[in-house]
C-alpha positions in Angstrom: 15.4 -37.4 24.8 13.3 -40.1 26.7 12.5 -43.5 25.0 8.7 -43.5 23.6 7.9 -47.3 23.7 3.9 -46.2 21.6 3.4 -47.9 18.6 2.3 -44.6 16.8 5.1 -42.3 16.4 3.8 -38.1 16.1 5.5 -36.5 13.7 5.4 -32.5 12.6 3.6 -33.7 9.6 1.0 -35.3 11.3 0.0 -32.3 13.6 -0.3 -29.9 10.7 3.0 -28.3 9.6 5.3 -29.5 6.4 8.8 -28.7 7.1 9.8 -29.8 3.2 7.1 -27.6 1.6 8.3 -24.8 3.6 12.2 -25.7 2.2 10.8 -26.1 -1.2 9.5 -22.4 -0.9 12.5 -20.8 0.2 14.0 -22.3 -2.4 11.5 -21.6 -5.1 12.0 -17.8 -3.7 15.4 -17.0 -3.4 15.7 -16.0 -7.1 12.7 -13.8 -6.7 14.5 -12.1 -3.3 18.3 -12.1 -5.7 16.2 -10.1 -8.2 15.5 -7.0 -5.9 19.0 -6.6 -4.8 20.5 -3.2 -4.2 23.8 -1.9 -2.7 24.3 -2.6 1.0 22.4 -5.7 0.9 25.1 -8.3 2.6 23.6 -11.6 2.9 20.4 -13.8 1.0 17.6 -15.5 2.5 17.9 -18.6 4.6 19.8 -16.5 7.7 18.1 -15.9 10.8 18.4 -12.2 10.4 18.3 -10.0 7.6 22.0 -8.0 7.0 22.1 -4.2 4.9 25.2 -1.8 5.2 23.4 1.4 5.8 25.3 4.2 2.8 26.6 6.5 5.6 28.5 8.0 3.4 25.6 9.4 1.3 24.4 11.1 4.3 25.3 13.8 7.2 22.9 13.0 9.8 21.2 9.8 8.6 17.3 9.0 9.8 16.5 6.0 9.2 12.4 6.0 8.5 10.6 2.9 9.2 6.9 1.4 8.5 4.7 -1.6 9.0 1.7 -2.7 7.3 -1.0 -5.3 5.5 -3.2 -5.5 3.0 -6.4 -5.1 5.0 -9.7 -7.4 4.2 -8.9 -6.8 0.6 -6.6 -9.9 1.0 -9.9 -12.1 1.3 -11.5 -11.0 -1.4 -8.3 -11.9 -3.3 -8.5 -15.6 -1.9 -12.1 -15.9 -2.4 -11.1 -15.1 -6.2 -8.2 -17.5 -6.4 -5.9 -14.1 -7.6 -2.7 -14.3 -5.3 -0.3 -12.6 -7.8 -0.5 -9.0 -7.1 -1.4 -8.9 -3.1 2.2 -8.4 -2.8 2.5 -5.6 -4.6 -0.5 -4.3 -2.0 2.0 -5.3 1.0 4.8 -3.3 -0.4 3.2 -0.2 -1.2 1.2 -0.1 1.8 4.3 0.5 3.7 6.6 1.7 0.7 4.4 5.0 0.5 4.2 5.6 4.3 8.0 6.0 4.7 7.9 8.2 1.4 6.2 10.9 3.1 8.9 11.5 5.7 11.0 12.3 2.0 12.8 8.9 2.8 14.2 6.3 0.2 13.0 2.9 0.7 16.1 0.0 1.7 14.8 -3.3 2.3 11.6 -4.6 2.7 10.3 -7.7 5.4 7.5 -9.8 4.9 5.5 -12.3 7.0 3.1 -15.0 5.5 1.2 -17.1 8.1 -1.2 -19.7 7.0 -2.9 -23.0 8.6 -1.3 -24.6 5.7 1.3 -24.0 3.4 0.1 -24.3 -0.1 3.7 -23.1 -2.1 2.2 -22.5 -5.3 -0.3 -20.0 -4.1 3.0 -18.7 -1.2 5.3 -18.4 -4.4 3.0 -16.3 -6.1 2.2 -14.0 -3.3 6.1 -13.5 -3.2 6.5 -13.1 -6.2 4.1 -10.3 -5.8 6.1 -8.5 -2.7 9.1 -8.8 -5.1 7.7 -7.1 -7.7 6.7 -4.8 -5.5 10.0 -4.1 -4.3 11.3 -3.6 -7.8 9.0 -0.4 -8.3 9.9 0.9 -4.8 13.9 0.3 -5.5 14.1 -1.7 -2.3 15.8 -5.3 -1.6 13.5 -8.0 -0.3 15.5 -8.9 2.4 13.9 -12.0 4.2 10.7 -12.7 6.1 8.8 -15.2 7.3 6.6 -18.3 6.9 4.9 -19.5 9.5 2.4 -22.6 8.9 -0.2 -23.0 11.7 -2.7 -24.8 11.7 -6.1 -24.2 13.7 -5.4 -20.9 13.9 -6.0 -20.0 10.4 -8.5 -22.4 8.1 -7.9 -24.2 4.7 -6.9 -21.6 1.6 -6.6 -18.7 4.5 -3.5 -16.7 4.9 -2.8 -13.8 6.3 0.4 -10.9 4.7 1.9 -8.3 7.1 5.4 -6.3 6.1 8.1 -4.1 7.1 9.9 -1.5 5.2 13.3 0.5 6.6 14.1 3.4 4.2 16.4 6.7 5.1 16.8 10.1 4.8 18.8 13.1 5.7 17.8 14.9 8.9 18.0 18.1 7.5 15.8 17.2 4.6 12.7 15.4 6.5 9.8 16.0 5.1 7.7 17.7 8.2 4.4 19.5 8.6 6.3 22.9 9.9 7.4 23.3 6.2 3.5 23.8 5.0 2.1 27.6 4.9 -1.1 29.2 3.9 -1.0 30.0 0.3 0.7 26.3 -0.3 -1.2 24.9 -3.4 -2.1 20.9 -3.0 -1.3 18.4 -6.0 -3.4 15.2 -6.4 -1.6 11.9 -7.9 -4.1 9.9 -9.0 -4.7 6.2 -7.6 -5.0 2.8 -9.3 -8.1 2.0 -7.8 -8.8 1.5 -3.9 -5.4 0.6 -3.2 -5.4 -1.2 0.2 -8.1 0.2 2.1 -11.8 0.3 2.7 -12.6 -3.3 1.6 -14.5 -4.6 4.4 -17.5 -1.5 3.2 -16.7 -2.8 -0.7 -17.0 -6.6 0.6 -20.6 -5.6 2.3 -21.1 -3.4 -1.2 -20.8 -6.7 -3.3 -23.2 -8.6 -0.6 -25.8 -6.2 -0.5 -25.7 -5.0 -4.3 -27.2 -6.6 -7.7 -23.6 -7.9 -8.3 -24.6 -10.6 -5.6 -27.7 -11.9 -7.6 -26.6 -15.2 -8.5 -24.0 -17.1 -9.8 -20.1 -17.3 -7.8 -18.4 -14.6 -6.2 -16.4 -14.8 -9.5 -19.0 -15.1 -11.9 -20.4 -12.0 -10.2 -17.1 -9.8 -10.3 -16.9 -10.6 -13.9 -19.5 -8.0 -15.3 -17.7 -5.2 -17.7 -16.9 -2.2 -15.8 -15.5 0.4 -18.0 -13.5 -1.7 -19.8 -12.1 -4.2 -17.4 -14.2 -7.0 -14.8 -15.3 -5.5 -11.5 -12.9 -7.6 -10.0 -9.8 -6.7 -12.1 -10.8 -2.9 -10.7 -11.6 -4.4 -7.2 -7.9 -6.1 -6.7 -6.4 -3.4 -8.6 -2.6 -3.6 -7.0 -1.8 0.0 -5.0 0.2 2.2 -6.8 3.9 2.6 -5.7 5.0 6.1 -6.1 8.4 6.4 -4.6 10.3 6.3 -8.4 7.7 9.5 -8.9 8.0 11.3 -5.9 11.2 10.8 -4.8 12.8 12.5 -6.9 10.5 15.4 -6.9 11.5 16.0 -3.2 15.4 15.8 -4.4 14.3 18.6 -7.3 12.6 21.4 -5.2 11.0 21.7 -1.8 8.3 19.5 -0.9 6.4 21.3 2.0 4.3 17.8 2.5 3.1 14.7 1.1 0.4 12.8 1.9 -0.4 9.1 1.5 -4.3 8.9 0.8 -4.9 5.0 3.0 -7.5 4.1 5.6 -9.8 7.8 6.5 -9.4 8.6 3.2 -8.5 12.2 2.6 -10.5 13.7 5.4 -8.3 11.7 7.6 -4.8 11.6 6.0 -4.1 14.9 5.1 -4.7 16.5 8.2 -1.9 14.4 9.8 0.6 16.4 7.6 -0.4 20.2 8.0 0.3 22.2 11.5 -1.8 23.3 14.1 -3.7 26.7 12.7 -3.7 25.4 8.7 -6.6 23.9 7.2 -7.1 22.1 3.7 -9.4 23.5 0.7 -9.7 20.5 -1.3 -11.9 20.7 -4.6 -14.2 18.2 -5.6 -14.4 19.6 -9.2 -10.8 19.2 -9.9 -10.8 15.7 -10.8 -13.5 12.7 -11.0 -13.5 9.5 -9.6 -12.2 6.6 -11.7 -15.5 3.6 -12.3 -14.9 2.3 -9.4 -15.9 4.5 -6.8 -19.2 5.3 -8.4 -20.0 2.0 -8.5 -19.3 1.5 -4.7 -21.1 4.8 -3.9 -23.9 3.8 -6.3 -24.4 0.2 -5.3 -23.8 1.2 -1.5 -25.8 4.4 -1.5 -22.9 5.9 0.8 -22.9 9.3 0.8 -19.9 11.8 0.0 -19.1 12.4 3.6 -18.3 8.8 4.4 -16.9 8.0 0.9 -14.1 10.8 1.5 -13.6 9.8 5.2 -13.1 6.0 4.0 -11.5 5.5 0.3 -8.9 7.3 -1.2 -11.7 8.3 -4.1 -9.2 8.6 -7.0 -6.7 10.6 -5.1 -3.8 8.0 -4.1 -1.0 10.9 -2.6 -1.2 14.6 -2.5 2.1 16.3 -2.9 1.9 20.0 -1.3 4.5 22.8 -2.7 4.9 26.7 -2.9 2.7 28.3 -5.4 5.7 29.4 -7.1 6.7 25.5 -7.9 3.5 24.1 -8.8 3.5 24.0 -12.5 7.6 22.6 -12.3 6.0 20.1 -10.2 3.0 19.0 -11.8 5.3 19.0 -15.2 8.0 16.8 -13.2 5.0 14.3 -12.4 3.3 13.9 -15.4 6.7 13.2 -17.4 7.6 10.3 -14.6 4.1 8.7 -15.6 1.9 10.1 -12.9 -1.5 11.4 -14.0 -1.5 14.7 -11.1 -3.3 18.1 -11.4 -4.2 21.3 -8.6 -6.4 19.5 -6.0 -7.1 22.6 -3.6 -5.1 25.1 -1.2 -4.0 25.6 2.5 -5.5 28.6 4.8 -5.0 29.7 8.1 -7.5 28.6 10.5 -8.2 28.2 14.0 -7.5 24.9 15.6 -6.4 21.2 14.8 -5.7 20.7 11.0 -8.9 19.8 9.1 -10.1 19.3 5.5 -13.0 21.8 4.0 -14.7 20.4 0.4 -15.6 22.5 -1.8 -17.6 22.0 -5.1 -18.8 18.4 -5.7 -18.8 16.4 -8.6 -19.3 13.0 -6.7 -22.6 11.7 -6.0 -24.9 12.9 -3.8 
């Protein structure tokens, strides 16, 4: 290296980045990562890449199913609240879920945290959250990343994205040539508005009464059924892979569907074949507290609250009519809260969802 004769000697410190807070957190996490361990998983953190012994054995022709998501703008209402302990549960299941639908079993699970700088408190308990959040979807938190940078992201701001690998058997993938006209659709319901739709509820809370005075906390704090608007606003995203799972193992799931961003006139259609079309109806169910108070407050209509939120309905599982009351029975005793959401037709065209009734607001 060449000899710097300055007086003032840089350092990484100095231009932004603590290398010993970012030590201190990997150790502070370890134990969290140790917690979610699960056969196959080889080494622990601090490696420079992650090691899992796929269980060939278990399988014939072994898929391996992979997803990547975040937690959307929901994360900055989250910081704006000073609530970091359950965002990770958000991370998990927003990619957890996707790889369910494919009928696969969720591995390991990769996270990245970027901020402009590294606060470990608040870091540890967002990763505490992702390994909670690996607990309920049986996968190992495997590594991840930490990446401090600052100017790119401002004081208290960070940013969550993850990575989940889980796998199936070929033969058993769950794909939309399995659904049929006649098939009868099961709602599970959510836990709120999971991951998706909060840059609408953000502009809800700005526009609304809720935004008359006091802090953004102060604000959230108002009863809402029984708990604060915010404790239904940051809500974590249900995991239902110890649920569902299983269900696929019992009888045959023609399709699931994970109820995210487009809500359920967007999602289903992704799992039904060309020349099926979804009844869904409204009746069957209402929307928990919080959706009528977004619609209310917002004055959205149905259309776009269906096309953007998951309005109470987190997954839809789709079976034989012959298997739907073994179904809903195998549900409701593994905690879910799932009834008969609607039906498949034969149509002509692209897959598309037709409402019927309507018990949400006008």
């Amino acid at each position: 290296m060449s000899q710097d004769f300055r007086q003032t000697s840089l350092s990484y410190r100095d231009a932004g980045v603590d290398i010993d807070a970012g030590a201190r957190l990997v150790e502070r996490i370890k134990p969290l990562a140790a917690a979610t361990a699960r056969p196959g998983v080889i080494a622990g953190l601090g490696g420079f890449g992650a090691l899992f012994e796929l269980p060939l054995a278990e399988y014939r022709q072994p898929i391996l199913v992979s997803g990547t998501d975040g937690v959307g703008t929901k994360l900055k209402l989250a910081i704006e609240l000073g609530r970091h302990d359950s965002i990770g549960i958000d991370l998990v299941a927003m990619c957890a879920n996707d790889i369910l639908v494919s009928g696969a079993e969720p591995l390991f699970f990769l996270d990245y945290y970027a901020t402009g700088r590294l606060d470990v408190e608040v870091a540890a308990s967002v990763i505490a959250g992702i390994a909670r959040g690996c607990e309920l979807a049986g996968c190992a938190l495997t590594g991840g990343e930490t990446a401090e940078m600052p100017g790119l992201y401002s004081d208290g701001d960070y940013d969550l994205a993850g990575f989940c690998v889980g796998i199936a058997e070929k033969a058993e993938l769950i794909l939309p040539e399995r659904v049929a006209p006649r098939d009868v659709l099961l709602g599970i319901r959510s836990s709120g508005p999971h991951s998706n739709g909060y840059s609408l509820i953000r502009k809800v809370i700005e526009v609304s009464g809720a935004d008359s005075a006091g802090t953004l906390a102060q604000r959230l704090s108002q009863d809402l059924d029984g708990a604060s608007l915010g404790d239904r606003l940051l809500a974590p995203t249900r995991i239902y892979v110890r649920s569902v799972l299983p269900l696929t193992r019992a009888l045959p799931v023609h399709a699931l569907a994970h109820i995210t961003g487009g809500g359920l006139t967007e999602n289903l259609p992704r799992v039904l074949p060309h020349g099926t079309r979804a009844h869904v109806d409204l009746d069957t169910w209402r929307p928990s507290p919080i959706f009528d108070w977004i619609q209310n407050e917002g004055g959205i209509s149905n259309a776009e609250m269906l096309r953007t939120f998951n309005c109470g309905v987190g997954m839809i599982v789709c079976v034989a009519p012959n298997d739907v009351q073994i179904a809903l029975e195998r549900l409701q005793t593994a905690g879910e809260e799932a009834w008969v959401l609607g039906h498949i037709e034969s149509s002509e065209g692209e897959p598309e969802v037709i409402y019927r009734g309507g018990s949400m607001n006008a």
